[in-house]
C-alpha positions, 0 to 999 in steps of 0.5 A: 500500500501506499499513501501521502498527505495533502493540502485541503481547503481545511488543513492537511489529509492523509490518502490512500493511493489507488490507481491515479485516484487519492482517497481520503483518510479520516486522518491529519497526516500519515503521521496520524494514520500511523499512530493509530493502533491498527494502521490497516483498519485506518487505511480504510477508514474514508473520508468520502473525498477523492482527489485525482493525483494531477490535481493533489498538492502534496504536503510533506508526509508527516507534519510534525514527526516526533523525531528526525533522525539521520544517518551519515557517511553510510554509503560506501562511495559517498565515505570513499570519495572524502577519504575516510574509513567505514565506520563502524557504528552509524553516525547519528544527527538529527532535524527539526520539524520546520526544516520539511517541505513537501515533495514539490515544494520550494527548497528555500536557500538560506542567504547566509549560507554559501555552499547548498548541497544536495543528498538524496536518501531513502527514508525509513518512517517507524509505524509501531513503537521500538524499544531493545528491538532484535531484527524481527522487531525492527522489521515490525516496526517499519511503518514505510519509506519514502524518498527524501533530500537531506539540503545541507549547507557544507558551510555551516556544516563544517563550523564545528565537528558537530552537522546539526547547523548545517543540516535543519536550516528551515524549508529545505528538506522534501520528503514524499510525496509517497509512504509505501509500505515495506511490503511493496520494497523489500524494505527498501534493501536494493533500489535505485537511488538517484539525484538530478540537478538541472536534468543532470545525473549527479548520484546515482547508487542502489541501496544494498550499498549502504554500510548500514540497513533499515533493519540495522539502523533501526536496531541500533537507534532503538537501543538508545531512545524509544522510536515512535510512529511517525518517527523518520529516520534519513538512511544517508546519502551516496557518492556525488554530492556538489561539495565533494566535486572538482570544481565544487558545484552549489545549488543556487535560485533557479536550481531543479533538483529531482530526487528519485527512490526506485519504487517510491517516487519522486521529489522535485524542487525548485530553489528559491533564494529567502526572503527575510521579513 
């Protein structure tokens, strides 16, 4: 199954998708559809809306999840290309809520910041609490994945040895326009990861590349703190980033960025430069 969030003339709604058809859901968000105790009996409970696919204005999947959390430098190339050894335990940031954006939304690039990058991810969405979770418990907590950009300013980013500045500036990050259960993926173990810039081919690996898995990260991060339903979880991002080219390569307004998880959909965004009021 798969499912979005879209803008309604009253706020947001979760949908089902069938067919070129979204049906409505008596749910907020996909966040709320997955904090429901029963997530198949919610994918049916109606709305009685439906709104065609060409005419939806997809919001980001979940509103307020109750955490972001990333994974990075977890694709071989991408740890290759900075010439730095694999780790051996994933390293873990984490976003704040304002830093998400719909899956064609406008990425709003900050004016203090002079090296935007792009970084295409598989996201990982928790649907049931995980607390100390073995492998069968990490796959039962997989509510979905979905495809995302992880927008990150290398110059704030390499302030300090910390990347949390660089990586949750405001309306940067797309995530969607679908969730697709794990089911419909295999959770998410081989699919084609892509990045486009301006209809340039700039990332492009496959997901058994990851040094660390969805299962993996999801067994880990719940050793340290309970993940919860609605929880997003950014896997990392491959080789081919802007920072690490010769000559380095930004993202500037007007910029087309097309991110694209084999199977789950796409984002595509167009860079805006801010406008402080």
């Amino acid at each position: 199954m798969r499912f979005a969030t879209i803008h309604t003339e009253t706020g947001t709604q979760a949908v089902r998708v069938e067919g070129d058809q979204l049906i409505g859901l008596r749910s907020a968000d996909v966040g709320e559809l997955l904090a429901k105790s029963d997530l198949q009996a919610g994918a049916y409970d109606e709305s009685g809306s439906s709104t065609a696919i060409t005419d939806a204005r997809f919001a980001t999947l979940i509103s307020r999840p109750p955490k972001i959390i990333c994974v990075g430098l977890n694709y071989k190339s991408h740890i290759l290309e900075r010439a730095q050894e694999l780790p051996k335990f994933p390293t873990l940031f984490a976003k704040y809520t304002n830093a998400l954006i719909g899956a064609y939304d406008e990425i709003v690039l900050p004016d203090n910041a002079e090296r935007p990058d792009w970084e295409v991810e598989l996201g990982v969405v928790i649907g049931k609490p995980a607390r100390h979770v073995d492998d069968a418990g990490a796959r039962a907590a997989i509510g979905g994945l979905c495809t995302l950009n992880d927008i990150t300013m290398r110059d704030w980013q390499r302030r300090t040895l910390q990347w949390l500045q660089g990586k949750t500036f405001e309306n940067t990050t797309p995530v969607g326009p679908y969730l697709v259960t794990p089911d419909e993926v295999d959770f998410g173990l081989n699919l084609e990861v892509r990045c486009e810039i301006d209809g340039e081919v700039m990332q492009l690996d496959r997901t058994d590349e990851l040094v660390f898995g969805p299962i993996e990260i999801v067994k880990y991060i719940s050793e340290l703190t309970t993940l919860m339903p609605g929880d997003i979880i950014a896997t990392g991002t491959t080789g081919g980033v802007g920072d690490a080219r010769t000559p380095p390569i930004y993202l500037k307004p007007g910029t087309r960025v097309r991110t694209v998880v084999e199977g789950l959909g796409e984002c595509l965004n167009v860079c805006v430069a801010e406008v402080r009021s």
